[in-house]
TIPARO-886607 format. One record per residue (C-alpha): residue number from 1; x, y, z. Coordinates in pm, 1 decimal, padded with zeros to 6 digits. Layout:
BEGIN
+-----+----------+----------+----------+
|   k |        x |        y |        z |
+-----+----------+----------+----------+
| NUM |        X |        Y |        Z |
...
+-----+----------+----------+----------+
This chain:
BEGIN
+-----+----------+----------+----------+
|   k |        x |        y |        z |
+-----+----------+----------+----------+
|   1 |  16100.5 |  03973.1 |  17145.6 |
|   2 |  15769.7 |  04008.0 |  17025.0 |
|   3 |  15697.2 |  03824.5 |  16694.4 |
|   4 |  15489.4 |  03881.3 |  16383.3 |
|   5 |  15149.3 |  03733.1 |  16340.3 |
|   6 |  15193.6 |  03413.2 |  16127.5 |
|   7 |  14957.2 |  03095.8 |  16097.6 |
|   8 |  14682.5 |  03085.0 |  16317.2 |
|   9 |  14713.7 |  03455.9 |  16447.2 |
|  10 |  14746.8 |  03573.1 |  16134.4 |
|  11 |  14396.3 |  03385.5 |  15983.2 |
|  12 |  14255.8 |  03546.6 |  16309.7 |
|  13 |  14352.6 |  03837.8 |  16227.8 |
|  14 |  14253.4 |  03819.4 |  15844.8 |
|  15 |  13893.9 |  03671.9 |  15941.0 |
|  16 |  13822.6 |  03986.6 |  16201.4 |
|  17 |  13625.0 |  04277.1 |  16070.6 |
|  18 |  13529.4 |  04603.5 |  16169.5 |
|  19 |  13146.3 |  04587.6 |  16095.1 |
|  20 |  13060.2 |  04282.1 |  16227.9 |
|  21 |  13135.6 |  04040.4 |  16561.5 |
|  22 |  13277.5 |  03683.3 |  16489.4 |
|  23 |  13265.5 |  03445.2 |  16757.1 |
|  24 |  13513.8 |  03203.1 |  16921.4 |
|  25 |  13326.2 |  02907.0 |  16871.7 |
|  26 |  13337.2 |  03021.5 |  16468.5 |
|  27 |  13688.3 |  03114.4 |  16413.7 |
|  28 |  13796.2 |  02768.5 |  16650.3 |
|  29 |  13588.8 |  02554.6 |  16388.6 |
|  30 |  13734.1 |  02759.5 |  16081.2 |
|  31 |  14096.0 |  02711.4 |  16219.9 |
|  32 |  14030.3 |  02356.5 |  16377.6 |
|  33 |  14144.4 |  02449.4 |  16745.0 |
|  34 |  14031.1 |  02559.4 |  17055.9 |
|  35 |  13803.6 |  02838.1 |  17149.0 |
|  36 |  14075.7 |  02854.4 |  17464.4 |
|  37 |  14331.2 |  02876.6 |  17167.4 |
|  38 |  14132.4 |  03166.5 |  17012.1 |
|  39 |  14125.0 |  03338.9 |  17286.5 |
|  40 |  14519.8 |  03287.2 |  17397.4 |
|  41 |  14585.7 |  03442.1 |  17023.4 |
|  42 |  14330.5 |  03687.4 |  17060.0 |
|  43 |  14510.8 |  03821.2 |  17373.5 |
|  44 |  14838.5 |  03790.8 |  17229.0 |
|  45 |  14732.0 |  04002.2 |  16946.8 |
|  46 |  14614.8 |  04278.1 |  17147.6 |
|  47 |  14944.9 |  04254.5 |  17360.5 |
|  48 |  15080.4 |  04396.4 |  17025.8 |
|  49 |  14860.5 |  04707.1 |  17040.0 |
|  50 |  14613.9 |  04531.6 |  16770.3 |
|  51 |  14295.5 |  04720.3 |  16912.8 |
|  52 |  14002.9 |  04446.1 |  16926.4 |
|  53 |  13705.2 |  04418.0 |  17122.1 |
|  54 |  13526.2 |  04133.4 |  17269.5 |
|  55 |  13185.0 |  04096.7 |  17368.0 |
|  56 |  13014.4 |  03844.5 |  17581.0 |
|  57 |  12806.3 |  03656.5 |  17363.6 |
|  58 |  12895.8 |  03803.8 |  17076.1 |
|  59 |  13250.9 |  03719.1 |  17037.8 |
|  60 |  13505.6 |  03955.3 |  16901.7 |
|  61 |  13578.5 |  04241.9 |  16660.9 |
|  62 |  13835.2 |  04546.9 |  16484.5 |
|  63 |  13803.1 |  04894.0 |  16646.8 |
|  64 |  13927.5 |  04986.5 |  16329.8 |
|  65 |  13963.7 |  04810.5 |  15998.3 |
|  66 |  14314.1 |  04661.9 |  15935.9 |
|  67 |  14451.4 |  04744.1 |  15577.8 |
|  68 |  14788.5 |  04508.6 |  15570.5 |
|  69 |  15047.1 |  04544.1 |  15332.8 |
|  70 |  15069.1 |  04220.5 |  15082.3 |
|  71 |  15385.5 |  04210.2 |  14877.4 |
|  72 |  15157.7 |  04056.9 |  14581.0 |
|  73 |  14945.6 |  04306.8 |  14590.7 |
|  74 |  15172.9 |  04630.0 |  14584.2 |
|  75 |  15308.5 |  04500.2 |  14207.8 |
|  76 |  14993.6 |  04532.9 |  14031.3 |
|  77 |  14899.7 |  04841.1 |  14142.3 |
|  78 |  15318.3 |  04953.4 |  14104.4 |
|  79 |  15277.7 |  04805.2 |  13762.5 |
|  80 |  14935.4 |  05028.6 |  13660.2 |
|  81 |  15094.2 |  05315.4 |  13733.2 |
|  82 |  15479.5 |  05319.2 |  13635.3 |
|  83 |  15663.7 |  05121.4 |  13389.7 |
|  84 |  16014.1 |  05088.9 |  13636.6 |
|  85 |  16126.4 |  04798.4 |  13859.8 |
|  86 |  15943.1 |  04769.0 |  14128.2 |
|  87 |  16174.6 |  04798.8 |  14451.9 |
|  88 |  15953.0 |  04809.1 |  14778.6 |
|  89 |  15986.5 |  04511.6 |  15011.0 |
|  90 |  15764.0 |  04468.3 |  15277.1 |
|  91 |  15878.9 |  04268.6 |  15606.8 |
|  92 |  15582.2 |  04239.9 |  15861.6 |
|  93 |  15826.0 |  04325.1 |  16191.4 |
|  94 |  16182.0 |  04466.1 |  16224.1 |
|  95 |  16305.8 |  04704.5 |  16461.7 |
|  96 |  16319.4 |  05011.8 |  16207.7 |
|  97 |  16285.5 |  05030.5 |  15846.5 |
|  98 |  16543.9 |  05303.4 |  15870.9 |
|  99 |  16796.6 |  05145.7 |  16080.7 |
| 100 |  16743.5 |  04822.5 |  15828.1 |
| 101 |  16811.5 |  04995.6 |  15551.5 |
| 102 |  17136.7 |  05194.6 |  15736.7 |
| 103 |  17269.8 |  04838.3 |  15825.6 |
| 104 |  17302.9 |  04750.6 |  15429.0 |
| 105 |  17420.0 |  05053.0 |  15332.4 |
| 106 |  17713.7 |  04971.6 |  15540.0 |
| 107 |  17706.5 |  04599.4 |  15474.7 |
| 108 |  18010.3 |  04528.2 |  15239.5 |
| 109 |  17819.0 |  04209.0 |  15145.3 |
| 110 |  17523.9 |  04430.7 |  15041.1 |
| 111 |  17378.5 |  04587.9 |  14751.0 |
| 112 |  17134.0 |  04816.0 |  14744.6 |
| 113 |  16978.5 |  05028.1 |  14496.2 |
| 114 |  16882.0 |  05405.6 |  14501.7 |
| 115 |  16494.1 |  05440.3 |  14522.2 |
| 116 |  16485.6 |  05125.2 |  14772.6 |
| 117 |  16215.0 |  05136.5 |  14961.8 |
| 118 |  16108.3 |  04892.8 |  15290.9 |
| 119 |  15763.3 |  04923.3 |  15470.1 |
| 120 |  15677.6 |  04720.5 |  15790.1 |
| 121 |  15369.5 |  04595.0 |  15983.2 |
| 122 |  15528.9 |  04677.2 |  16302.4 |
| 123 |  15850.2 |  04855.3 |  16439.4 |
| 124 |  16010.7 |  04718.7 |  16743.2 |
| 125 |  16251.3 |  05070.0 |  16765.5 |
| 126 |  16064.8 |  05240.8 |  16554.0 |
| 127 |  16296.9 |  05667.6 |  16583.7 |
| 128 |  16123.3 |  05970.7 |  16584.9 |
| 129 |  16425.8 |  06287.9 |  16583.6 |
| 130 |  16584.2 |  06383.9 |  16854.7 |
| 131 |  16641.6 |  06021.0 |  16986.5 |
| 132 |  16196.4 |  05951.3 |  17058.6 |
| 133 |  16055.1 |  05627.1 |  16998.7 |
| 134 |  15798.7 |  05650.9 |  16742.6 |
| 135 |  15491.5 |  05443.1 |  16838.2 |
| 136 |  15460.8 |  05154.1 |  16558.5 |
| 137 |  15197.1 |  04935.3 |  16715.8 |
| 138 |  15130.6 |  04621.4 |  16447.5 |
| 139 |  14879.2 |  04719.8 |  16137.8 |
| 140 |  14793.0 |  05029.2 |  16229.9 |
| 141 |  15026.1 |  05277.9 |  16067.8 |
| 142 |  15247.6 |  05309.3 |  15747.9 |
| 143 |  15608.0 |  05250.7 |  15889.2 |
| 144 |  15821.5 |  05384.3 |  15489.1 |
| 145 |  16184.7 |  05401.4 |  15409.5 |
| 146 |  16312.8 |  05500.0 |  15127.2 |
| 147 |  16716.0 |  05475.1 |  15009.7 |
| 148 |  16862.9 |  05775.0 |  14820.9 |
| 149 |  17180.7 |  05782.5 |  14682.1 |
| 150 |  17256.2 |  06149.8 |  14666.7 |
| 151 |  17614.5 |  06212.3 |  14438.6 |
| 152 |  17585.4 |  06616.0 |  14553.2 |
| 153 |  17703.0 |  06570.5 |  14931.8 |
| 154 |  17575.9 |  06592.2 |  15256.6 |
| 155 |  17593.2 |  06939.2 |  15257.0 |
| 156 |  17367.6 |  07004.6 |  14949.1 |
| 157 |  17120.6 |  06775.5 |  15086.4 |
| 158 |  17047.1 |  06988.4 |  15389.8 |
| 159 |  16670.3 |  07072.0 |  15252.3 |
| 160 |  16579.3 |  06712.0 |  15147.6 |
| 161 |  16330.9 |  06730.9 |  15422.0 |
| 162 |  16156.1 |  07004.1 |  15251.7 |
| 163 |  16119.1 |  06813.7 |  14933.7 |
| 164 |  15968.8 |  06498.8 |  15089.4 |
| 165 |  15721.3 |  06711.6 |  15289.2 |
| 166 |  15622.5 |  06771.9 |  14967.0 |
| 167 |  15615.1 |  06434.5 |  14842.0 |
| 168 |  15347.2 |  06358.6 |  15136.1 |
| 169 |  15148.9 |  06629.0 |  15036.2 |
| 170 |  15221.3 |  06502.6 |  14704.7 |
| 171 |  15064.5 |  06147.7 |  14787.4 |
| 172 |  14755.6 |  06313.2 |  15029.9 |
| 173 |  14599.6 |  06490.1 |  14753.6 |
| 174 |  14625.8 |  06214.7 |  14490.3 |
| 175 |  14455.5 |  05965.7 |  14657.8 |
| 176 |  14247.6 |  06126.8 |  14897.1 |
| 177 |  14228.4 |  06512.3 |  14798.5 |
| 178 |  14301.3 |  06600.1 |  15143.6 |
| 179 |  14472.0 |  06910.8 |  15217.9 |
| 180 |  14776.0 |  06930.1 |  15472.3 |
| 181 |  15007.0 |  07195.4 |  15646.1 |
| 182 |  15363.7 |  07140.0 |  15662.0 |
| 183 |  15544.1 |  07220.0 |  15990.0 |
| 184 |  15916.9 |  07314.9 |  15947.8 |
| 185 |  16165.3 |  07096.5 |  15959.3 |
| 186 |  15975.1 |  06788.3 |  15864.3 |
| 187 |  15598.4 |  06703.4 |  15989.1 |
| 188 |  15328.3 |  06687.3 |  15856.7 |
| 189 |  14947.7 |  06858.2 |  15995.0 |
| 190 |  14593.4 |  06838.0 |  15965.7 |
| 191 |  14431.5 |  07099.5 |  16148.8 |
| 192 |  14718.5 |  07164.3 |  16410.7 |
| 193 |  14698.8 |  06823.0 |  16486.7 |
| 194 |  15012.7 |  06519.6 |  16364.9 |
| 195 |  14992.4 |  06327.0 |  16087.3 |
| 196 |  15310.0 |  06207.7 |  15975.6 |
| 197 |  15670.7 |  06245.7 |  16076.6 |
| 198 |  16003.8 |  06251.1 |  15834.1 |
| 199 |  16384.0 |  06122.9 |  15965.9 |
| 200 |  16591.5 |  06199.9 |  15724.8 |
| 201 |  16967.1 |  06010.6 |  15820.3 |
| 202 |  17260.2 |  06063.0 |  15648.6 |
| 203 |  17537.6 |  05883.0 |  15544.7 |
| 204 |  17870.4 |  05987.6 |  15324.0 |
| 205 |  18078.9 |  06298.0 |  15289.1 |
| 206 |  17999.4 |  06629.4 |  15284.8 |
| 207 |  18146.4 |  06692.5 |  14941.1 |
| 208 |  18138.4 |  06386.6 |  14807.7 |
| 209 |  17869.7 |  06114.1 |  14734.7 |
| 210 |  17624.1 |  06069.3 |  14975.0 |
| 211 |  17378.9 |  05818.5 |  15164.1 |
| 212 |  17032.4 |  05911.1 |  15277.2 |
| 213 |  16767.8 |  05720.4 |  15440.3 |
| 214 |  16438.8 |  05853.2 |  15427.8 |
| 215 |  16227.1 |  05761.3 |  15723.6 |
| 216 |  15848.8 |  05837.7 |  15724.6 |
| 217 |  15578.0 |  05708.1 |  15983.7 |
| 218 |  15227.5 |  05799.7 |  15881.8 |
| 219 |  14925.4 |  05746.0 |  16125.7 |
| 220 |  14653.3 |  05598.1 |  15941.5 |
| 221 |  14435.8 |  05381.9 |  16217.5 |
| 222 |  14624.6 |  05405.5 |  16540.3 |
| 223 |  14484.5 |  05226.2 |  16846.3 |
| 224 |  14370.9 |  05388.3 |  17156.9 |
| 225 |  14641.4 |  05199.2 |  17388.5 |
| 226 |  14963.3 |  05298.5 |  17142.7 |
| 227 |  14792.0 |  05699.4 |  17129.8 |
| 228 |  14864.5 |  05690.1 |  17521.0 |
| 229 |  15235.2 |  05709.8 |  17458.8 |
| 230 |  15198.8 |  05976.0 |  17227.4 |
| 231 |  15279.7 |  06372.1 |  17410.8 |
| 232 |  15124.5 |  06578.3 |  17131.0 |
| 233 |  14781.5 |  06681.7 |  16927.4 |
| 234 |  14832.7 |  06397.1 |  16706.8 |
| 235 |  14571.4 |  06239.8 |  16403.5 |
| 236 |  14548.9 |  06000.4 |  16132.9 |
| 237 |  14405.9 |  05894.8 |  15817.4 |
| 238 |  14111.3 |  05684.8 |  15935.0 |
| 239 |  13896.2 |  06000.3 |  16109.9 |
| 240 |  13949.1 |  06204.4 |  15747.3 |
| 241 |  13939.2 |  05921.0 |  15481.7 |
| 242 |  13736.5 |  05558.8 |  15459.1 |
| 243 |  13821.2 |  05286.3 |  15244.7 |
| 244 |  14290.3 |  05340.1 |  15283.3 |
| 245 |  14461.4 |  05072.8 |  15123.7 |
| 246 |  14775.0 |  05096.3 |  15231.7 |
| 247 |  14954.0 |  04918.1 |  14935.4 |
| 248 |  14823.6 |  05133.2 |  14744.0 |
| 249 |  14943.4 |  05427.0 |  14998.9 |
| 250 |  15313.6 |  05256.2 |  14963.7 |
| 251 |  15311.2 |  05291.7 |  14573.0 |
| 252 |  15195.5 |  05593.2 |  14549.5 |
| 253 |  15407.8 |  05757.4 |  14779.9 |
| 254 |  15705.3 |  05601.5 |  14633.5 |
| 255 |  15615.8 |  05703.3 |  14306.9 |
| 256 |  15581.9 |  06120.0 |  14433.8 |
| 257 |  15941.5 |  06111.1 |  14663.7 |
| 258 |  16134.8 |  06031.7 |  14325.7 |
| 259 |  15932.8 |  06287.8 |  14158.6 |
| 260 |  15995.7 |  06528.5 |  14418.8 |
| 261 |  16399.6 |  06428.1 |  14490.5 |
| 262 |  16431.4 |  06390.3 |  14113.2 |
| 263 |  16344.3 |  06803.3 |  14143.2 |
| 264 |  16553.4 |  06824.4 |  14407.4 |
| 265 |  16894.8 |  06656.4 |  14203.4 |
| 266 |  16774.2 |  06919.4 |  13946.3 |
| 267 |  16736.9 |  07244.4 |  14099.0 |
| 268 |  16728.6 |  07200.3 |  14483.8 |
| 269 |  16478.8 |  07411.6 |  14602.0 |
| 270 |  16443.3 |  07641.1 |  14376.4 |
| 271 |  16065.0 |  07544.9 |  14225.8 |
| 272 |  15949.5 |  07401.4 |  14566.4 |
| 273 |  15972.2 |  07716.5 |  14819.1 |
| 274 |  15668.7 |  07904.8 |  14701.0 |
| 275 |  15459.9 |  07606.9 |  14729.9 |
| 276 |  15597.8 |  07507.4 |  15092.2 |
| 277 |  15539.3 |  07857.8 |  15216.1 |
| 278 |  15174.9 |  07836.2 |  15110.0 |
| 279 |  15117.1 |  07497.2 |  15317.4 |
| 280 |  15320.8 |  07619.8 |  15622.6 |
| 281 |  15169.3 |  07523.6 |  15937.2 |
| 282 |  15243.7 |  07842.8 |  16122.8 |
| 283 |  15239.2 |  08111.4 |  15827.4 |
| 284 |  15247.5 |  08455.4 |  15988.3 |
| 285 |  15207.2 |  08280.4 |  16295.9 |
| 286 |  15417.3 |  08385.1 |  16680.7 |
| 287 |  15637.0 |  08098.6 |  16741.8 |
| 288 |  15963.8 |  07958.5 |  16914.2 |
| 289 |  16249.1 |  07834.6 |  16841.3 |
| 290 |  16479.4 |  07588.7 |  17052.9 |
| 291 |  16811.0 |  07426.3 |  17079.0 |
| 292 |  16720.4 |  07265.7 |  17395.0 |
| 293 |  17019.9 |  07501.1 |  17486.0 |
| 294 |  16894.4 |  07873.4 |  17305.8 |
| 295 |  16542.2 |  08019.8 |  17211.9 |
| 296 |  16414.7 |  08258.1 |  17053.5 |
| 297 |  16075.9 |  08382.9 |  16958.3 |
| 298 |  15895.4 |  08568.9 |  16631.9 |
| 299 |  15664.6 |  08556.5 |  16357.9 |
| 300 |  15763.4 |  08263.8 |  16125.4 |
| 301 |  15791.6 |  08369.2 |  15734.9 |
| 302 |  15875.8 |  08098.9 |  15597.2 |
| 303 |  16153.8 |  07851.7 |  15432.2 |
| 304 |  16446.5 |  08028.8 |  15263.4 |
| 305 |  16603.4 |  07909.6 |  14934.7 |
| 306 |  16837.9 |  07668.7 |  15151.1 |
| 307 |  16526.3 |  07528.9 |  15323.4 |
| 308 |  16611.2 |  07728.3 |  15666.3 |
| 309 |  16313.7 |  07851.1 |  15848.5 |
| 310 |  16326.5 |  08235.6 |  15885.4 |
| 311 |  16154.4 |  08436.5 |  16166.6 |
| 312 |  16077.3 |  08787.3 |  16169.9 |
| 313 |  16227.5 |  08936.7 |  16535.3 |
| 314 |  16203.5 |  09324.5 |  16562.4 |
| 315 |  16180.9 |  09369.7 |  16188.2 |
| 316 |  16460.1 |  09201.1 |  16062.0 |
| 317 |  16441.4 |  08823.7 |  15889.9 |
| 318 |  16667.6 |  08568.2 |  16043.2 |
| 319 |  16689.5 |  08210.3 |  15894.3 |
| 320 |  16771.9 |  07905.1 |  16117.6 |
| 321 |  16929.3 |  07603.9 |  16030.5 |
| 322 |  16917.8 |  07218.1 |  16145.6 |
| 323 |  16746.5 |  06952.3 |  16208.9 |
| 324 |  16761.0 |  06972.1 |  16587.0 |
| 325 |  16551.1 |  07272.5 |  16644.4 |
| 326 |  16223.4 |  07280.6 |  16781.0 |
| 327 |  15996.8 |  07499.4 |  16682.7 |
| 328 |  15643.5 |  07563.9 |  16869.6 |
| 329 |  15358.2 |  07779.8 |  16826.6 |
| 330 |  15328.4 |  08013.6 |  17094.4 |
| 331 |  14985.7 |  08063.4 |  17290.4 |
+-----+----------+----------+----------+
């Protein structure tokens, strides 16, 4: 079981920049151990996918800078900006933020509070859909959970992933005016390339009050040796923005999914299709659609009121539903 940084890994870690080398000798004297020791937490740290160099002579340094989250300093900047209880916990490793936050749902011995939200350094298990890991290599991304309690039902929550699309976009333009596409049922694009994912799991009845767990990894710097794993055009935040804070990322975010689900409890889609349509990654675009078991192929219009996608196939509209469908660009 790999473990967080903490103590001397950690100051590493903290003392490391981006612009500049450090050497052993210097971060052995600042700790007061070894430079064998420095180097035995150096490796250790890249074992977690923590993407440092090292240079003969010069010592070591960040391939990218490493923006951390820091419980003390999300509050201020939660604090500048809303006036409400501040409910986002940070834990540095855990196997998923939205298995964590599953397990106290159903915990009779827990409470836990709609608008919940838990953000972690690392992910052990970190879930993509359809049952695929979701590279969460230590630092480098924004692992984000966030607990709904939805009184509607399971049912009338079936385009939640719409409305937290949304949010993202939401969050992208307000702190870095940076324009995204939206790809049906819940990613998000920069120039046909990944971003961010959504995992929306539910929990509850279909009529009756409902649990959701809202899952979002964003790429922001991800390291080389974690991009291996990764089977598709994929970006992140680092090659279109300098300066991310993440904390700051966390709050923000937070702050535009109740403003978007708050619209949702309201009036469901209803003011949120039109603007969805117009970010759509593959508007007017020849794609297809798969089950794993069925496929078919058109020109994609669109969401529908319900937040199905609907393709145009021989001149008819047909809207598809669920969040098991795969849908490609073709060519």
């Amino acid at each position: 079981m790999v473990k967080a940084p903490a103590g001397n890994k950690l100051a590493i870690l903290s003392a490391l920049s981006r612009d500049h080398f450090i050497s052993g000798q210097v971060l052995g004297e600042t700790l007061g151990i070894s430079r064998a020791a420095v180097s035995k937490h150096i490796k250790s740290l890249q074992e977690m996918g923590i993407d440092i160099f090292k240079v003969t002579g010069k010592g070591y340094r960040l391939n990218h800078s490493l923006p951390l989250l820091n419980q003390n300093k999300i509050l201020p900047v939660w604090q500048a900006l809303s006036d409400s209880p501040c409910n986002i916990e940070v834990q540095p490793i855990i196997d998923s933020t939205n298995s964590e936050l599953m397990r106290r749902i159903q915990s009779p011995d827990s409470y836990i509070r709609s608008g919940q939200v838990l953000v972690a350094e690392m992910q052990q298990a970190g879930r993509g859909r359809r049952g695929r890991q979701w590279q969460s290599p230590f630092g480098a991304n924004l692992y984000y959970s966030y607990y709904w309690r939805f009184d509607e039902g399971m049912q009338a929550a079936m385009g939640v992933s719409i409305a937290v699309g949304l949010a993202v976009y939401d969050t992208l333009q307000a702190l870095y005016d940076l324009d995204v596409q939206l790809k049906w049922p819940n990613d998000i694009y920069i120039n046909e390339q990944k971003l961010a994912g959504i995992l929306v799991e539910l929990d509850g009845q279909m009529e009756g009050p409902c649990h959701l767990v809202i899952g979002i990894g964003l790429n922001v710097a991800m390291p080389a040796g974690a991009a291996k794993q990764i089977d598709q055009a994929w970006t992140d935040l680092s090659q279109h923005v300098s300066n991310i804070d993440k904390n700051q990322l966390a709050v923000v975010l937070t702050l535009c999914l109740h403003k978007r689900l708050s619209m949702y409890q309201r009036n469901g889609l209803a003011d949120m299709v039109a603007q969805w349509n117009e970010l759509n990654a593959f508007r007017n675009q020849v794609v297809s659609l798969s089950t794993g078991q069925r496929q078919w192929r058109g020109v994609c219009e669109g969401i529908d009121a319900q937040g199905g996608i609907v393709l145009r196939q021989d001149g008819e509209c047909k809207s598809y539903y669920g969040g098991e469908i795969s849908l490609r660009k073709e060519g």
